[in-house]
C-alpha positions as CSV (number, residue, x, y, z in Angstrom):
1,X,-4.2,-119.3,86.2
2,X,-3.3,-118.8,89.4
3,X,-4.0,-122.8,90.7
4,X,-1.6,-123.4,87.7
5,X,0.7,-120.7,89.2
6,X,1.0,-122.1,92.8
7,X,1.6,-126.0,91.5
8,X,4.4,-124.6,89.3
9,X,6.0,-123.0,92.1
10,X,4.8,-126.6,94.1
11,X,7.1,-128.4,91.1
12,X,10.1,-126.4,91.1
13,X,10.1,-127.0,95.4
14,X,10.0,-130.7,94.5
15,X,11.9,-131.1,91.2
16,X,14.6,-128.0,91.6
17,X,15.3,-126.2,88.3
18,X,12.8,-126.1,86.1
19,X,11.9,-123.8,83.2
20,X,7.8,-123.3,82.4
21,X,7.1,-122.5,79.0
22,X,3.7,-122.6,77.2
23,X,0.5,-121.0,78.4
24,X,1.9,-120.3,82.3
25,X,4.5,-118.7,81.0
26,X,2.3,-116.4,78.5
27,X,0.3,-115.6,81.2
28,X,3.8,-114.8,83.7
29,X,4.7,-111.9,81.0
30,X,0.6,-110.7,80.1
31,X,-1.5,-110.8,83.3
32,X,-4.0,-112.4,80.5
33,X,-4.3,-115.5,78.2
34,X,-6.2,-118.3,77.3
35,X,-6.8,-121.1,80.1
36,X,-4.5,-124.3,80.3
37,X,-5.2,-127.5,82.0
38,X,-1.5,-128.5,82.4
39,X,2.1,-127.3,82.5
40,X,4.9,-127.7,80.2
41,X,8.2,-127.2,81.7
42,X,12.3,-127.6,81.0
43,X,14.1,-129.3,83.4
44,X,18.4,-129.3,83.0
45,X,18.4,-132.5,84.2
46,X,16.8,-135.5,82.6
47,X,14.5,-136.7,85.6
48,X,14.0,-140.8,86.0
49,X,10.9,-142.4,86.2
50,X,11.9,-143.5,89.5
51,X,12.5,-140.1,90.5
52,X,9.1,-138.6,89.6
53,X,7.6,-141.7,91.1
54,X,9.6,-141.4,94.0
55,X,8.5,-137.7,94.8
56,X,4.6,-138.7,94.3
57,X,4.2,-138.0,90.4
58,X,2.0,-140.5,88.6
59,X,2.9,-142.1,85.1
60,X,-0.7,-142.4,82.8
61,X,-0.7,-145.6,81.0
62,X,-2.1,-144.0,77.9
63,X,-1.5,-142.0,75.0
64,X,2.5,-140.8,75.0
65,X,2.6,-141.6,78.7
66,X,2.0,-138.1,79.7
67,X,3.0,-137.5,83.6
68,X,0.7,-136.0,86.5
69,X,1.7,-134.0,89.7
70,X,1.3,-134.9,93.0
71,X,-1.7,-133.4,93.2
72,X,-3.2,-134.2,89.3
73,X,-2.0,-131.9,87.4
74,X,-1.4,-132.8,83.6
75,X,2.7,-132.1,83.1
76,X,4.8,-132.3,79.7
77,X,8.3,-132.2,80.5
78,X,11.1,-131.4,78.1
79,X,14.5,-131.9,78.4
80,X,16.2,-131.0,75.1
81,X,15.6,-127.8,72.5
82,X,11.5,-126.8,71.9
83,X,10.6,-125.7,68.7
84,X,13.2,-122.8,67.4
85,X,15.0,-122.4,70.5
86,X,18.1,-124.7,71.5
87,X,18.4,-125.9,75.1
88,X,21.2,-123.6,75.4
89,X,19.1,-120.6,75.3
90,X,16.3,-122.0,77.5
91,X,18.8,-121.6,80.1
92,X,20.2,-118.6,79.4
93,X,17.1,-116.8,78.3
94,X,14.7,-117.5,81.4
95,X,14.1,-115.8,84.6
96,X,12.7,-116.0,87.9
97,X,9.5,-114.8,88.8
98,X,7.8,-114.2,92.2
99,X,4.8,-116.7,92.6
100,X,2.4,-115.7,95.9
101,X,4.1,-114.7,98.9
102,X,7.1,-117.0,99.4
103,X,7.4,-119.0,95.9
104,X,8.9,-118.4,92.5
105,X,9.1,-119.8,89.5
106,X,11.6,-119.6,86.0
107,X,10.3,-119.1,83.2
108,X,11.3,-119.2,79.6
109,X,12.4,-115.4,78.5
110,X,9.9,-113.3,76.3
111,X,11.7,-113.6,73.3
112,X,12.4,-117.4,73.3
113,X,8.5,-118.0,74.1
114,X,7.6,-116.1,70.9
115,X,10.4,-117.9,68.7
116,X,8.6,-121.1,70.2
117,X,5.1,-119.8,69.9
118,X,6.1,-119.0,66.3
119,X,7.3,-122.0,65.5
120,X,4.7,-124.6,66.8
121,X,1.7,-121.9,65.1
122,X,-1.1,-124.5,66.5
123,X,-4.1,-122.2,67.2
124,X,-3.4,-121.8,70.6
125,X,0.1,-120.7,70.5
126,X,-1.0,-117.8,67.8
127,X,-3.5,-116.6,71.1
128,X,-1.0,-116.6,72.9
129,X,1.1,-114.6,70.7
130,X,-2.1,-111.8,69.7
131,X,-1.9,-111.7,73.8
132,X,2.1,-111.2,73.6
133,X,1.9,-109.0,71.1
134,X,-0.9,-106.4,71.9
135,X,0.6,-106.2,75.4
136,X,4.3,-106.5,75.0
137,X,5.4,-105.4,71.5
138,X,7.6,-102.6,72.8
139,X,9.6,-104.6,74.8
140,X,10.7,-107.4,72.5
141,X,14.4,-107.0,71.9
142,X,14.8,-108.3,68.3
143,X,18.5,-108.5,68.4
144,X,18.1,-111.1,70.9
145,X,15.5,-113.3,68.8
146,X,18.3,-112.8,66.0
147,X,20.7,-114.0,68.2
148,X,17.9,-117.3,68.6
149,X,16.8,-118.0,65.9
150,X,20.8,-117.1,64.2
151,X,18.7,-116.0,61.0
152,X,17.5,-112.1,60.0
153,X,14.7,-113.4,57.7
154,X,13.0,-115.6,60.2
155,X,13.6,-112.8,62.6
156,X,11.7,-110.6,60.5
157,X,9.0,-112.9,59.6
158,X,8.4,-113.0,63.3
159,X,8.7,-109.4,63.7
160,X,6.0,-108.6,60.6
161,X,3.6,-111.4,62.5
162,X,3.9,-110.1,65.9
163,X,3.0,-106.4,64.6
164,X,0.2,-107.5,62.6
165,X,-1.1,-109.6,65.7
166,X,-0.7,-106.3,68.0
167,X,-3.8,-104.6,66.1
């Protein structure tokens, strides 16, 4: 994880402001995790093809025209809400992270990632939640998920899932 740590702090040098999400940011808040071949991140700013083409990225020609990094790593890039969370609180609920000795990275906050996590329930995202939960429980604030999600019994359905994933 850590090759997928140093491109994303090779990214935000080249792109500016962009939010990781998925299994680098599981990983950011565990130490642990499953192992990802690419990144997903947010970016505030739509980005032009001429842009990412312009600062090395290459365009694939198949499937849903997926992007790759400079130097070939799989990207999915997102520029609107992800599953349960709106754009706004992306923004406001991510944080920077330290990344070797002179990078960093944001990252989409803990409690967003689970809402998203939650939300998508493919068999990897419920990994990464079990990791989430068995290693972060205690430090979920679930008033903030309720402020998310702006619904108590989808708060609580996540709440009841995360404990039960914790054992």
């Amino acid at each position: 994880m850590n090759r997928l740590a140093n491109e994303a702090a090779a990214i935000t040098k080249e792109l500016g402001d962009v939010i990781f999400i998925g299994a680098l940011a599981t990983h950011i808040y565990t130490k642990s995790g499953r192992d990802s071949q690419d990144l997903d991140f947010v970016t505030k700013e739509q980005l032009s093809d001429d842009q990412l083409l312009s600062k090395g990225y290459k365009k694939s020609i198949t499937g849903k025209q997926p992007w790759f990094s400079p130097r070939g790593i799989k990207i999915d890039i997102y520029t609107s809400d992800i599953p349960g969370v709106p754009f706004d609180w992306i923004v406001k609920n991510s944080g920077k992270f330290p990344v070797g000795k002179k990078g960093s990275i944001r990252v989409l906050g803990l409690e967003s990632l689970i809402i998203a996590k939650h939300k998508a329930a493919r068999d990897q995202d419920i990994e990464d939640l079990r990791s989430i939960a068995q290693r972060k429980l205690g430090e979920i604030d679930w008033n903030l998920v309720r402020q998310i999600t702006g619904d108590q019994f989808m708060t609580d359905n996540i709440r009841r899932d995360m404990k039960l994933l914790s054992t």
